[in-house]
N, C-alpha and C positions, 0 to 999 in steps of 0.2 A: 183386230185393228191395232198396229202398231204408231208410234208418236218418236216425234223428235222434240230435244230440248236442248238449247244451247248453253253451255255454262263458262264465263267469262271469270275474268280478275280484271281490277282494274286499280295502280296505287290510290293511296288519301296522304298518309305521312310514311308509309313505308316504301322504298324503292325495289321495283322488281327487278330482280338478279343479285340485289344485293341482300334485302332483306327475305326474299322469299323468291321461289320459280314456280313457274304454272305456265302450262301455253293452254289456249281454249279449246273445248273439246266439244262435241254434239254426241248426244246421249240417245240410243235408240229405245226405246221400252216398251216392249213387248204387250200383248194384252194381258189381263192381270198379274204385269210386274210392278212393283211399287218401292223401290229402292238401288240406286247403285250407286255406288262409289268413286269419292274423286279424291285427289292427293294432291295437296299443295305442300311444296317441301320449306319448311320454317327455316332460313342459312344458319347458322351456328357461329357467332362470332368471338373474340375475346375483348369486345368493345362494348363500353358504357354507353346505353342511350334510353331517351326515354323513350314511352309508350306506343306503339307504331300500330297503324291502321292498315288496312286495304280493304276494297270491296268485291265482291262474289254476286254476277247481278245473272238470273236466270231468264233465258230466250226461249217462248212457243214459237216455231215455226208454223203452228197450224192455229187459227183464229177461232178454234174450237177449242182448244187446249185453255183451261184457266189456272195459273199460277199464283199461290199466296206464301209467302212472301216471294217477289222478286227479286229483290234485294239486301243482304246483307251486311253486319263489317264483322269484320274478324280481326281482334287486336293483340298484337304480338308483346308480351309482356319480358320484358331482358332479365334473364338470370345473372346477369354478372354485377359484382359489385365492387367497392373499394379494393376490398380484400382480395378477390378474383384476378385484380391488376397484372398482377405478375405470375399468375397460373396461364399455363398454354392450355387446358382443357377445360371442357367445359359444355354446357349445350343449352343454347337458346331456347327457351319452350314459349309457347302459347298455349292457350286452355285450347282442347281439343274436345270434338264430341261427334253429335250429328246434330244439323240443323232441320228440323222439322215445320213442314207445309204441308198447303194443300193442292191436289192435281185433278183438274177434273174434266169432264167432255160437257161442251156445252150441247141441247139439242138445237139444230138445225131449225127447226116451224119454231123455234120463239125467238 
């Protein structure tokens, strides 16, 4: 039994194209596969700003499928500073990881 899952982006204070790229993807997963991977590219800039959000909100297509958390933020934290001004290099980071949930099949008779 295979499953689909939708996985979005959506800004909060971060601008998409500017601060970050993602386009939405639907995820296939297999019978017991339980992990795959997605890439949102963090932009790199040589500009001061503050703390920048977006949300990551996950779609079942099948009404059997139970998702926890659905939603997430992911908040983009600026590496540049004063100092950095006048450096042309450089590279914006956010904390990175995996985000961990739960996926489950509901039974049908309840």
């Amino acid at each position: 039994y295979s499953f689909e899952i939708g996985f979005s982006a959506s800004p909060i204070s971060a601008s998409e194209g500017e601060d970050y790229s993602f386009s939405a993807v639907n995820l296939i997963f297999s019978e017991n596969q339980q992990r795959q991977c997605v890439v949102i590219n963090i932009t790199d800039d040589d500009v001061m700003e503050p703390l920048e959000s977006f949300a990551v909100q996950l779609t079942a297509f099948d009404e059997n499928i139970l998702l926890d958390p659905r939603q997430a933020t992911v908040n983009i934290s600026d590496n540049d500073s004063d100092e950095d001004e006048s450096s042309s290099t450089g590279t914006r980071s956010s904390s990175t990881g995996t985000r961990s949930g739960k996926m489950g099949r509901r039974n049908k008779g309840r």
